[in-house]
C-alpha positions as CSV (number, residue, x, y, z in Angstrom):
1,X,-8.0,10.0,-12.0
2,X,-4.6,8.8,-11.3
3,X,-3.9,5.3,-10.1
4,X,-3.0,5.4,-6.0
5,X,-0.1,4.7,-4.5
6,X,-0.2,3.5,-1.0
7,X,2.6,4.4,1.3
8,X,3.2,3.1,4.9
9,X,4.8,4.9,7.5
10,X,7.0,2.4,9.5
11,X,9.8,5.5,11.2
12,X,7.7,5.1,14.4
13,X,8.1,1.7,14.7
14,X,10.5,-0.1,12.3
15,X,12.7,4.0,12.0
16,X,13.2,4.7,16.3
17,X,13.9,1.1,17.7
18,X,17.7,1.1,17.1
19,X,18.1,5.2,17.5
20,X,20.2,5.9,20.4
21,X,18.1,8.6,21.6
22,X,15.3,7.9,23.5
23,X,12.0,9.4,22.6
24,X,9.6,10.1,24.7
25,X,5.6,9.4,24.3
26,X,4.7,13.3,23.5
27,X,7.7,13.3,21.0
28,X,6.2,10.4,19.2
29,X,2.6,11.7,19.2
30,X,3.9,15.4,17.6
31,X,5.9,13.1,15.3
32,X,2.4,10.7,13.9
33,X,0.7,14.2,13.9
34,X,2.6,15.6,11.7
35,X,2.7,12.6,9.4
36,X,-0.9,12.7,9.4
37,X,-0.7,16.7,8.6
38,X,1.1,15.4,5.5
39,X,-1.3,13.1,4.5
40,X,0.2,9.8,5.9
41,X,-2.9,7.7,6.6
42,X,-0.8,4.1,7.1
43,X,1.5,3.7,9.6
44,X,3.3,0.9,11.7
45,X,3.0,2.8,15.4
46,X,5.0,0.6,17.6
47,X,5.5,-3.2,18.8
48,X,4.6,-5.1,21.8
49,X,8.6,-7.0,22.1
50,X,9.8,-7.3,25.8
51,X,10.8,-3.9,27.3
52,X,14.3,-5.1,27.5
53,X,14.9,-6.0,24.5
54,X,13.6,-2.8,22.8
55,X,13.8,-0.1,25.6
56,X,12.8,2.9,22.3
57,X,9.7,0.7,22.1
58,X,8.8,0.0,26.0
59,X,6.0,2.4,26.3
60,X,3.6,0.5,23.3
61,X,0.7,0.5,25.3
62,X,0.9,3.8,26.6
63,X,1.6,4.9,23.0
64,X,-1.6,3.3,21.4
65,X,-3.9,4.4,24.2
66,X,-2.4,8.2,24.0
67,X,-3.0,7.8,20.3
68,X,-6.3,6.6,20.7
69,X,-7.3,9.2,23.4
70,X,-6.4,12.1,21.3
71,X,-8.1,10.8,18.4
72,X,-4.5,10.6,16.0
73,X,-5.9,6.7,15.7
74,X,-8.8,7.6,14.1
75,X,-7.8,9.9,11.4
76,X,-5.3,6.6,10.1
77,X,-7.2,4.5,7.6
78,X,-4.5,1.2,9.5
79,X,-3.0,2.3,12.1
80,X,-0.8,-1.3,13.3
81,X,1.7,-2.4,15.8
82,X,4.2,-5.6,15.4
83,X,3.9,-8.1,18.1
84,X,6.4,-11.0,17.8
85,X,4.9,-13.8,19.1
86,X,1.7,-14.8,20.8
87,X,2.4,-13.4,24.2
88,X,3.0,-9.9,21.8
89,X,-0.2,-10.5,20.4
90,X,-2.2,-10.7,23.7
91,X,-0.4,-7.3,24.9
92,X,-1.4,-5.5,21.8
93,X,-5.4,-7.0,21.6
94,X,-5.0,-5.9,25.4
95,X,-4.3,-2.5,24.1
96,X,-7.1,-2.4,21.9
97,X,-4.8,-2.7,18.5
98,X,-6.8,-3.2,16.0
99,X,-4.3,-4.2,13.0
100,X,-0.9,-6.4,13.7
101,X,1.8,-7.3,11.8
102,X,4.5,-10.5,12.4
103,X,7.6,-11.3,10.9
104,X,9.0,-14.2,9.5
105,X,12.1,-14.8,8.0
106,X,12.4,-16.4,5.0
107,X,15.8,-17.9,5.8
108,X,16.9,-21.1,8.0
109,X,20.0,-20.0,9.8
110,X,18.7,-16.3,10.2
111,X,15.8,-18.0,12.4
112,X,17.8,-20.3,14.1
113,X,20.8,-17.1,15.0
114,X,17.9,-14.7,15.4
115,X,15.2,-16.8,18.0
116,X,17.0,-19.9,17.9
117,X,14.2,-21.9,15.7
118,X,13.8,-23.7,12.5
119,X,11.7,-21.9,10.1
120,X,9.4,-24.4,10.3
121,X,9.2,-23.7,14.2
122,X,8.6,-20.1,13.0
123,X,6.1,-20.7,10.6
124,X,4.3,-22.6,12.4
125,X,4.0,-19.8,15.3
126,X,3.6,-17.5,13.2
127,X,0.6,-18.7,11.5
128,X,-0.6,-19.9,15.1
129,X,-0.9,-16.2,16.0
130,X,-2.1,-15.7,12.4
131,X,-4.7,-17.6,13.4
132,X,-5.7,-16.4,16.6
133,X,-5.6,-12.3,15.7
134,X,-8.0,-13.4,12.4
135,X,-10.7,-15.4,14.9
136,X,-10.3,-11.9,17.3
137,X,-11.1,-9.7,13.9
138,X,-8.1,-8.4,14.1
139,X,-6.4,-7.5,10.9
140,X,-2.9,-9.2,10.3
141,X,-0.2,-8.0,8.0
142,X,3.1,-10.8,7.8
143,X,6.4,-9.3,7.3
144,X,8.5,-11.6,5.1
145,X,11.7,-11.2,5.9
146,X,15.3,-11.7,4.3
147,X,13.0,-12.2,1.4
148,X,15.5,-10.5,-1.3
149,X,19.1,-12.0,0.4
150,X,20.1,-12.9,4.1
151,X,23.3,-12.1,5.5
152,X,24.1,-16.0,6.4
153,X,22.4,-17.9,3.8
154,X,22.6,-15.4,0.7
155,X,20.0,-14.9,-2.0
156,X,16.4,-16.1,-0.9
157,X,15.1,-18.6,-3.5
158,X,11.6,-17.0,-4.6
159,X,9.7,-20.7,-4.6
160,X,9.8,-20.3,-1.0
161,X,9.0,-17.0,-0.1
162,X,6.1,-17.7,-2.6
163,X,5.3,-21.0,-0.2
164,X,4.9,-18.8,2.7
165,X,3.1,-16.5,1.4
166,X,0.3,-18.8,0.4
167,X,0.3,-20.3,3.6
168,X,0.1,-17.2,5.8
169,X,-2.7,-16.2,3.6
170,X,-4.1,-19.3,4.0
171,X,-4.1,-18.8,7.9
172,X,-5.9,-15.6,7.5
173,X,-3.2,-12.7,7.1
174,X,-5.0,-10.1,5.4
175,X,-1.5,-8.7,3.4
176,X,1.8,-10.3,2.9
177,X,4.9,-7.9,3.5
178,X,7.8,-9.0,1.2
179,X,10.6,-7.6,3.0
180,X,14.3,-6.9,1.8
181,X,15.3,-6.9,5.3
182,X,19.1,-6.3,4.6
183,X,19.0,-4.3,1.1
184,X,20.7,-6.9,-0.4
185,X,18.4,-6.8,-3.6
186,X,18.5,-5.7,-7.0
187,X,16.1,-4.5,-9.8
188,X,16.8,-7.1,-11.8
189,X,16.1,-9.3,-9.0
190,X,12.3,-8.0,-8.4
191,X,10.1,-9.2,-11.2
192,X,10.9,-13.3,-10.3
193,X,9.5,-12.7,-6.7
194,X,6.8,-10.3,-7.3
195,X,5.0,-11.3,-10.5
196,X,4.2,-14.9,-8.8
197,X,2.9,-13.0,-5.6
198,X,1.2,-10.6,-7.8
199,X,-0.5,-13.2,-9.4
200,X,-1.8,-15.4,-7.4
201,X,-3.0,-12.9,-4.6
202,X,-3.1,-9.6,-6.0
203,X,-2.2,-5.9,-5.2
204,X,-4.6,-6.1,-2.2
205,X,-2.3,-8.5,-0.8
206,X,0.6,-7.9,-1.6
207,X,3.3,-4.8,-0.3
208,X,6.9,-4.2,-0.5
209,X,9.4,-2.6,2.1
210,X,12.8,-2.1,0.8
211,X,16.0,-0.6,2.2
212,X,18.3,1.6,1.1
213,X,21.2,-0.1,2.4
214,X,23.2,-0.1,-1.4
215,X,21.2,3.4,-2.5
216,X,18.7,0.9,-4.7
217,X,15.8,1.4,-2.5
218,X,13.8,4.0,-4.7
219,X,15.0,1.5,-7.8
220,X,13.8,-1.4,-6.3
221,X,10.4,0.2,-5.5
222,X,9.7,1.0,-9.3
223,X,10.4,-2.4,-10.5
224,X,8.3,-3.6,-8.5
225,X,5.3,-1.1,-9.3
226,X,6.1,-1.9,-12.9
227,X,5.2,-5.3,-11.7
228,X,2.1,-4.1,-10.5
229,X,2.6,-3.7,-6.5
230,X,0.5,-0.7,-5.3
231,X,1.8,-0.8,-1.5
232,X,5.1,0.1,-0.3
233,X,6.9,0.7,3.1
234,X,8.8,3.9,4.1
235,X,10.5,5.6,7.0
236,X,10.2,9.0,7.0
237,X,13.8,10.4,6.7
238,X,15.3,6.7,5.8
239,X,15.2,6.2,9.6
240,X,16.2,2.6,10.3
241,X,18.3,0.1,9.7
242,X,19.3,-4.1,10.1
243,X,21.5,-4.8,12.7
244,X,22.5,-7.9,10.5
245,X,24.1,-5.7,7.9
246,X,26.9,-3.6,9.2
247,X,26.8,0.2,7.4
248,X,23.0,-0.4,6.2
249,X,21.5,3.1,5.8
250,X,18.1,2.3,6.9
251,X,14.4,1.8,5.0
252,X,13.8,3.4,2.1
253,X,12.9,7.3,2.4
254,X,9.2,8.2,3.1
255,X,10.3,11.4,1.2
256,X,12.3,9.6,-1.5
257,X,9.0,7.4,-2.4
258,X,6.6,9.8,-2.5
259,X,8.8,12.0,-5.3
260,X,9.3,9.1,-7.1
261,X,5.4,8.0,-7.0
262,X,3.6,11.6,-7.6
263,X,6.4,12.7,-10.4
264,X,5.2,9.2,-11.5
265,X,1.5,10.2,-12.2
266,X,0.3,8.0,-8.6
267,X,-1.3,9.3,-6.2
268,X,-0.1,8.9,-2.5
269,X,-2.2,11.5,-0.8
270,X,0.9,12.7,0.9
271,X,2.6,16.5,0.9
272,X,6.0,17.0,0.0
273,X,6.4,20.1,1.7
274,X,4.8,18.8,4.6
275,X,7.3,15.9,4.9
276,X,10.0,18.1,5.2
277,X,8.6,19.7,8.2
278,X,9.0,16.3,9.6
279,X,12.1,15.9,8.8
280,X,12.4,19.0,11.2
281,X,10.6,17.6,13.9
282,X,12.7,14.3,13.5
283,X,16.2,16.4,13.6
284,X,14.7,17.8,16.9
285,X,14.0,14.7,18.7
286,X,17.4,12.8,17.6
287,X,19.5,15.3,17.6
288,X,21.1,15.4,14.6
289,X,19.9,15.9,10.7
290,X,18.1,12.2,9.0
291,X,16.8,12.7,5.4
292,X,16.7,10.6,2.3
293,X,18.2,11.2,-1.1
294,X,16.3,14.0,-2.5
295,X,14.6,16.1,0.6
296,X,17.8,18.6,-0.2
297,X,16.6,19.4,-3.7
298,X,13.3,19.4,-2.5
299,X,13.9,21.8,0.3
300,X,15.8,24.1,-2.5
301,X,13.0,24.0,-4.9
302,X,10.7,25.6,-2.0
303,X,13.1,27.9,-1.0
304,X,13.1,29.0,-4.8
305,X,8.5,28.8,-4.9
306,X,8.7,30.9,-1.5
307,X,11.0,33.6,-2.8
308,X,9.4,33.6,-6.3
309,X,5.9,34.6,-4.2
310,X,7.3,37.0,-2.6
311,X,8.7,38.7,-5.6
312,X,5.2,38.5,-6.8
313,X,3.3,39.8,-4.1
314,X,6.2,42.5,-4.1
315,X,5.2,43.7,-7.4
316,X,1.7,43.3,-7.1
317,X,1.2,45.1,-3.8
């Protein structure tokens, strides 16, 4: 049986929140319906920031209780939302979330530019909500961000993001998200930070969400499955992006990951062919085309099955 591959869905969430388009409620729900038609059974729905500040992402609540109502919550093995403090938090338990995720970053100045803290002020709110969210039974996935490079303080020593880690856990996070927030990563880069994580918590714990921001997204992914990470972040379509890195191209492709897992010999449960339907429906609600590396050669290689089935089914009949 091959060895599984677990993908999470973060265009909802982590994919919409900078598009310029707004998209309404029933445009999200068609969109984490068709993920889940394609096998998607992780995904990142939404987060509970201040209206304001995210207007994509003002209608959270109504978002989780829609997807609750028509039962698209149920058919997700984690279905989470990102709350950014503790005032987040509350919002989201209001809503009846059952799975959170907070971020971190991993560097000094991009907390102190970002939410005007230390990271020690982070930290320590962060694992105060940790906290909290694990006594309410609530499952709790950390982001760590900037964990690969920030944009103020360069490369992110590994000792520290391996510090965290251990301490988040500690506070009862359930999974620690090692985040190349910017893309400023390389493969050579990977094994340093993940083998340490690896080993001292696992592949239960332990996920990676990587942008494409210098096209090594897909690379970066592999190295760090050759260091034995199982779970990985995508947007479907490389939706997304760092407003901290001018010209980033987003998260790494739902579409590009899965090629590179199942033409691996993993299993991720989730159909290509499928996918690209998506990227219809996603094309639809922005407005114009969003795709990752290889959904063109994978949208010619159906044309070529469809037309090859038809020629049989010509001569047959």
């Amino acid at each position: 049986m091959p060895e599984k591959i677990r993908i999470t869905e973060v265009g909802l969430r982590d994919g919409l929140q900078n598009q310029p388009v707004a998209v309404p409620v029933e445009g999200k729900l068609a969109l984490l319906e068709q993920l889940i038609e394609a096998g998607v059974r992780h995904v990142e729905l939404t987060s509970f920031v201040r209206p304001d500040a995210v207007p994509q992402l003002a209608d959270a609540a109504q978002l989780v209780d829609a997807a609750m109502q028509r039962g698209l919550a149920s058919r997700l093995d984690d279905c989470m939302a990102l709350v950014p403090n503790m005032k987040g938090y509350e919002r989201a338990h209001a809503a009846g979330v059952k799975s959170v995720a907070l971020v971190l970053a991993v560097s000094e100045t991009l907390n102190v530019k970002n939410i005007n803290m230390t990271l020690d002020q982070a930290s320590g709110i962060c694992e105060t909500v940790t906290r909290r969210a694990a006594d309410d039974g609530v499952r709790v996935r950390v982001y760590l961000a900037a964990a690969m490079g920030c944009p103020f303080d360069g490369p992110s020593p590994p000792a520290r993001v391996q510090a965290l880690a251990a301490r988040m856990i500690d506070a009862g996070a359930d999974r620690i998200a090692v985040a190349d927030t910017i893309g400023a990563g390389h493969p050579q880069d990977v094994p340093a930070l993940f083998e340490p994580l690896m080993r001292a918590h696992g592949q239960a714990r332990i996920a990676a969400h990587f942008h494409d921001t210098r096209g090594l997204g897909s690379a970066l992914a592999w190295q760090a499955a050759l260091c034995g990470v199982r779970q990985f972040d995508a947007s479907i379509g490389g939706l997304g992006g760092c407003p901290f890195a001018p010209g980033a191209s987003g998260n790494v492709a739902t579409e590009d990951l899965a090629f590179l897992f199942e033409h691996a010999g993993f299993a991720t449960g989730i159909d290509l062919d499928r996918l690209l339907d998506v990227l219809d429906t996603v094309e639809a609600l922005l407005g114009r085309r969003h795709q990752g590396r290889v959904a063109a050669w994978l949208a010619n290689q159906r044309t070529k099955r469809r037309a090859q089935a038809a020629q049989i089914n010509a001569l047959s009949s």
